[in-house]
N, C-alpha and C positions, 0 to 999 in steps of 0.2 A: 417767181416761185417755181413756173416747170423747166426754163432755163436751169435753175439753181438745182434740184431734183435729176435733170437729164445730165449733167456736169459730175455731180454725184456717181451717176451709178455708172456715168462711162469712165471714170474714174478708179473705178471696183474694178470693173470689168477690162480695165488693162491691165493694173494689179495681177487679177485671177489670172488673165493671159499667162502673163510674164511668171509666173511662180510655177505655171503649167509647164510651159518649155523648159525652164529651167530644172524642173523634174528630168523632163525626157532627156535633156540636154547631159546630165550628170547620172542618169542610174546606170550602172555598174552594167557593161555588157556580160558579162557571166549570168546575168538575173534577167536578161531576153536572149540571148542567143548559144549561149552555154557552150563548153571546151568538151572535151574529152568525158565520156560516158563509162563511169565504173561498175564495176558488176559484184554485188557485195550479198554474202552469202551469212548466214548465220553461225556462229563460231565453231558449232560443235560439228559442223559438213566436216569430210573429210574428204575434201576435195581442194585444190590447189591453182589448177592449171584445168582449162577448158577451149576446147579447139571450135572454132562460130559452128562448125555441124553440130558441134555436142550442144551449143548453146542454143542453136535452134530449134533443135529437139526438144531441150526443157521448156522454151519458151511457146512451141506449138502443143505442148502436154504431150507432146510422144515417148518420151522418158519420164514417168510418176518416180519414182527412187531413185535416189541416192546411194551407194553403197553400204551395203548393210541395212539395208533395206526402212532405210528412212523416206517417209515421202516428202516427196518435193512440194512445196508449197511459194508458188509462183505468186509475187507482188509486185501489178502494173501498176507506172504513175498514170493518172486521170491521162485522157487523151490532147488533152492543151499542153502536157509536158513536154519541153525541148528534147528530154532522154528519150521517153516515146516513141518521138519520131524519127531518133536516129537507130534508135533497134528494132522499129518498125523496116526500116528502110536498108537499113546495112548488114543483121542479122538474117529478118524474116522474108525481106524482097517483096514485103506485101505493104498495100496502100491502110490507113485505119481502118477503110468498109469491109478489105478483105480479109484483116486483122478478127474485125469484128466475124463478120460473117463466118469466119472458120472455128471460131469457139460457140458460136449458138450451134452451128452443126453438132461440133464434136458432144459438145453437152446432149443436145436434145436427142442424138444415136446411142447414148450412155457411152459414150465409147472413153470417158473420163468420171473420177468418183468425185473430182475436185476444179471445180472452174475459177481460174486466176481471182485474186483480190485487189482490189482499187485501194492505193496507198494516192494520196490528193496531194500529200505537202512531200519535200523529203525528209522532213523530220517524223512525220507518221508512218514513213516507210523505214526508216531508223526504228524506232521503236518496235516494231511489229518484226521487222527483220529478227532485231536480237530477243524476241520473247517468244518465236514459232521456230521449234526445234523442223529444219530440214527445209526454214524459209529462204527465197533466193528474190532478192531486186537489183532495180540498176538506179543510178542515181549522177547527178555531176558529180564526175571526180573534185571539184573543188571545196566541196561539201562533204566527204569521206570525212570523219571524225575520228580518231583515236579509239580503239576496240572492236573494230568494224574490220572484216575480212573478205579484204577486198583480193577476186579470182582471176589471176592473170584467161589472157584470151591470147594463143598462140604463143605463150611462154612470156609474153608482154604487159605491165602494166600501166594505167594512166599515164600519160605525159612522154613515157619512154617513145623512141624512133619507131616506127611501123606500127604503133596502137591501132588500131581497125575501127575504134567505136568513139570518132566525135565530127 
């Protein structure tokens, strides 16, 4: 019987192995290590083209407006995001903590009316994008959907030659 019992569950338990790797083995590298980082604005911005100062100005809150005096309403992915850490890193030239640490600043100086919003999925930062007039996120470019206006960076967008953000 504990023969028969131990045979049993080592038998699951290579199963569960094997369906485990087999996961790792086949999920789609764009869904852990992710391409090219787009920068997608909400439709009524009236903005096109943005140069990474311009962009990390937005992103550090030192630019609140937009022209025409819409505010800017900045939406970061959770800090486990692939996009995250590449406009942590290629944009802002700050590490998460420093990322972090410079918005409790700027907030607790008042020296901002509005401190970034955490979009978790890219589909929540889709939706939120297009329902907050003068909102601005980033997201994989592979996941850009149809309606969504997406703002070259140095006259470039995803995927073209010299893209700067993946």
């Amino acid at each position: 019987m504990f023969m028969l019992r131990t045979t049993r569950y080592r038998k699951r338990w290579t199963l569960l192995l094997t369906l485990g790797l087999l996961l790792v083995r086949f999920t789609p590298l764009g869904a852990q290590a992710g391409g090219d980082v787009a920068i997608v604005v909400h439709p009524d911005v009236p903005i096109d083209n943005l140069t990474v100062n311009e962009l990390r100005r937005l992103l550090l809150g030192d630019r609140e407006f937009w022209p025409a005096s819409v505010r800017v309403t900045l939406l970061i992915r959770a800090p486990i995001a692939h996009e995250r850490d590449v406009v942590l890193k290629s944009v802002c030239q700050m590490t998460e903590a420093q990322f972090r640490q410079h918005w409790i600043g700027k907030v607790f100086r008042a020296e901002t009316a509005l401190a970034p919003k955490i979009a978790y999925s890219s589909e929540m930062a889709v939706d939120l994008v297009n329902r907050i007039p003068g909102a601005i996120t980033f997201m994989d470019a592979s996941q850009v959907g149809k309606g969504l206006k997406v703002v070259k960076i140095e006259g470039r967008l995803p995927g073209e030659r010299g893209y700067e953000l993946h």
